[in-house]
N, C-alpha and C positions, 0 to 999 in steps of 0.2 A: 276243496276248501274255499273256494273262490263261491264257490256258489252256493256254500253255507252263511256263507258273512253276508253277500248279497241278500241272501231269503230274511237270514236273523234281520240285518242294518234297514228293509224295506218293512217287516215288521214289525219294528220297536221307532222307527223313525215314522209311520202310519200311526202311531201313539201318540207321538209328539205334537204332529200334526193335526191330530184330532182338538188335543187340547188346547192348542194354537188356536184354531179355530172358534172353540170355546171362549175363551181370553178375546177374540176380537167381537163376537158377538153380545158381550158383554159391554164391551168397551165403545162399544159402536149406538148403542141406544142412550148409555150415562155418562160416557167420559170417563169411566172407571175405572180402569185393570184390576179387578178383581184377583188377589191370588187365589181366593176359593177353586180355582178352575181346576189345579189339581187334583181336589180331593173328592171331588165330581167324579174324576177317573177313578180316584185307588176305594169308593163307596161303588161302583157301577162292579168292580171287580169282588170286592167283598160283600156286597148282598146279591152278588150271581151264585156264589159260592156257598153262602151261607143257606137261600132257597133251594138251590139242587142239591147238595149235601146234607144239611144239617135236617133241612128242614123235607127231603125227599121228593120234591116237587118236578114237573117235566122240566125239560130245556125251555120252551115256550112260552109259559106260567113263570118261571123264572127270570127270564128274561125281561118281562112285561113289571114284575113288580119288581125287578133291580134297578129299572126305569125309573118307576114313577118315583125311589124312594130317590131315586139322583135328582129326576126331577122337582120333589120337594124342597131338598137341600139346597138346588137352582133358587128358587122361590124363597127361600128363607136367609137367603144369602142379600137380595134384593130390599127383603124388608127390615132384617136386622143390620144387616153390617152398612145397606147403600141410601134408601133412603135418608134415614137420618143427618149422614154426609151432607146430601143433595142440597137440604136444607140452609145448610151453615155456609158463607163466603168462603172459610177454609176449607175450600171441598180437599186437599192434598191429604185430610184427616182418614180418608177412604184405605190409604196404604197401612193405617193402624186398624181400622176396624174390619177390612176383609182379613187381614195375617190373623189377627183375634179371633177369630170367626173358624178360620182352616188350622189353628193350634188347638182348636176346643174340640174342634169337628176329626181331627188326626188324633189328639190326647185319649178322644171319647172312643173310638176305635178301637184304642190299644188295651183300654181297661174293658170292654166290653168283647172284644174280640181275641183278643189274646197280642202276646209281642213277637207270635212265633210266626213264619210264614206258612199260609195252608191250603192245602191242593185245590183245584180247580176241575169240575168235571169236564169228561171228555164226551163230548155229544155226536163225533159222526166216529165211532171207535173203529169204522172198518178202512177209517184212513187215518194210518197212526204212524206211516213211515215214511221218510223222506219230503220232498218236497209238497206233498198231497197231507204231511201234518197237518191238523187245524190251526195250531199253534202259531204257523207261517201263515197262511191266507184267511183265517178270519180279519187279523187286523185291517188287512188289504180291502178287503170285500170291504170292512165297515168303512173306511175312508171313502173307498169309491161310492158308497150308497149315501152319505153324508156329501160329501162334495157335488151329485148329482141330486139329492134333495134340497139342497139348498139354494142350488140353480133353477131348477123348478119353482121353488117356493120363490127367490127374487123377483124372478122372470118371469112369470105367468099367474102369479094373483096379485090378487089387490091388498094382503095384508104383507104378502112379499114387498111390495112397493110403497107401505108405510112404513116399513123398518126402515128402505131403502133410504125414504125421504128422514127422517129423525135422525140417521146415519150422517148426512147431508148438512142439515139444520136444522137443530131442534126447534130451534125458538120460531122459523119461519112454516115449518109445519104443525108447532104449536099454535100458530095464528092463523092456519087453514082449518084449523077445527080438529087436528087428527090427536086421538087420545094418546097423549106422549107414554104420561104414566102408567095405562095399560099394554101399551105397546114392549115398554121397560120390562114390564111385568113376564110379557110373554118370551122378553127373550132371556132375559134369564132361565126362564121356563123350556127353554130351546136347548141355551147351551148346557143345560143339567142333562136334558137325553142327549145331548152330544159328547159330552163326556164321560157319562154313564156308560153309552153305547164301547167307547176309547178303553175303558176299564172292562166293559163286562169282553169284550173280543180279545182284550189280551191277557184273560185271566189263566189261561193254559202256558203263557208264554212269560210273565212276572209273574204269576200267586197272588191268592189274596194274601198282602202284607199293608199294614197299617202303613209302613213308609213308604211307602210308591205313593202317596200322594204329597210329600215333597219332592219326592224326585218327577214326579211327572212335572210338579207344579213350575221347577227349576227349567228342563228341557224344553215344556213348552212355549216357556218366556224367550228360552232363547229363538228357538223358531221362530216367533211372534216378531222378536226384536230383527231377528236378520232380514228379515222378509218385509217389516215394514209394519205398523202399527193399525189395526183395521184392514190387510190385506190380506185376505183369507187364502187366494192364490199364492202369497207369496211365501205364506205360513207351509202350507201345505209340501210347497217344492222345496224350502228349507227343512220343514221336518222332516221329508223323507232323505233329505241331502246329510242332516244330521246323523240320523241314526246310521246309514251305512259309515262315514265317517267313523262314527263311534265306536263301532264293532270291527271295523278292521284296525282303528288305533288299538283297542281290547285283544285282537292276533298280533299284533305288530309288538306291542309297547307293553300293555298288561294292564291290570289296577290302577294305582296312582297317575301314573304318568300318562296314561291312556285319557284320564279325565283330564289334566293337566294339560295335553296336547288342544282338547277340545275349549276348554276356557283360553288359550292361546290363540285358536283360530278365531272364536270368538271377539276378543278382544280386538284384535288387529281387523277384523271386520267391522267395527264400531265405529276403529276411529276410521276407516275409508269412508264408510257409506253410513253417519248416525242416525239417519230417518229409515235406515232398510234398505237393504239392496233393492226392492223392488216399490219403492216410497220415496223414488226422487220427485220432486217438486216440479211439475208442468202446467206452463201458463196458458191463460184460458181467458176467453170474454166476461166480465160481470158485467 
């Protein structure tokens, strides 16, 4: 049992984490938290399903246009719901038009895809038991491919190190010449295959269901929030810390009180540490 909760809580918390990630890469180029980041996932999960099922296409092929279509929605998320924001002094207007945005984009889902949950294909079928499931280690695999892509991508090019610098100071790498608002562009453009990727890996494991993209959008705020705002590391050890957490409260407690316990730990981690456990404040030379 122990090593069931462990597999499930590693994951469904590699979910969280994903879109954790998602939410700070967003947030990291416009100042934004998008709550679209959600729905990045539970579209990455429903047109994985919808290509290899409905529509009979390989894993592959599916996989590639479940992307781009998350990747879209990244990009549309950016031109409809943020720039116009960006524009105005009240930028705090962002928290209406991203939820706007991911109610239209979860509502449009429900009427076009249905309100039922719906299966997800099984792509390596000769591992279908125990901890060799895909179910359990795709999510894993995608985190860790994500986490080491995006370390590459930091770390060793030069458009790595323009997000880096925007991340940093917009306005001062705006005055080195670096294209802000193409950079913006891209990374929305990023976290749609990052959450896409979050959704399409763990569509054996939730289904495509029109609501996983509140509840992802929900869990991976909290991730986000405990780990620290912009810290993709911290995202990451928090959503994996989450979802075990969650699934042994789920053995332990059940439904209601299971969730209850987690907004509890949450809570009482807010008020210890409100900038993120891993978002304390360390001073430096200017």
């Amino acid at each position: 049992m122990l090593t069931f909760i462990l597999s499930t809580g590693l994951a469904v918390g590699a979910v969280y984490a994903m879109i954790g990630v998602a939410y700070n890469i967003m947030y990291s180029s416009s100042r934004v938290v998008s709550f679209t980041a959600g729905q990045l996932g539970m579209a990455g999960g429903v047109l994985g399903s919808f290509f290899a099922l409905e529509c009979g296409l390989g894993p592959i092929l599916s996989f590639v246009l479940a992307i781009s279509g998350c990747v879209a929605l990244g990009l549309a998320t950016e031109l409809v719901a943020v720039r116009p924001v960006l524009r105005h002094l009240d930028k705090h207007l962002y928290v209406l038009s991203t939820l706007a945005l991911a109610l239209m984009a979860q509502n449009f889902t429900a009427i076009v895809w249905g309100t039922e949950p719906k299966p997800f294909p099984k792509f390596f079928a000769a591992w279908d038991s125990g901890l060799l499931d895909e179910r359990f280690w795709m999510p894993c695999l995608a985190l860790a491919v994500t986490v080491g892509g995006l370390e590459l991508l930091y770390h060793h090019s030069l458009i790595g190190r323009a997000f880096l610098a925007i991340a940093e100071d917009n306005h001062a790498a705006r005055a080195l010449g670096l294209p802000e608002r193409g950079l913006r562009i891209a990374s929305f453009g990023l976290a749609g295959a990052i959450g896409g990727l979050a959704g399409f890996a763990s569509g054996q494991l939730m289904l495509a269901f029109f609501v996983n993209g509140s509840l992802f959008s929900f869990y991976g705020f909290i991730a986000v929030a405990l780990g620290g705002l912009g810290n993709n590391r911290g995202a990451v050890i928090c959503g994996l810390a989450l979802g075990v957490i969650q699934q042994a409260a789920n053995f332990v407690a059940g439904g209601v009180m299971a969730s209850a316990l987690v907004y509890a730990l949450f809570i009482v981690a807010m008020l210890l540490a409100p900038q993120g456990v891993f978002n304390a404040a360390k001073p430096r030379r200017v």
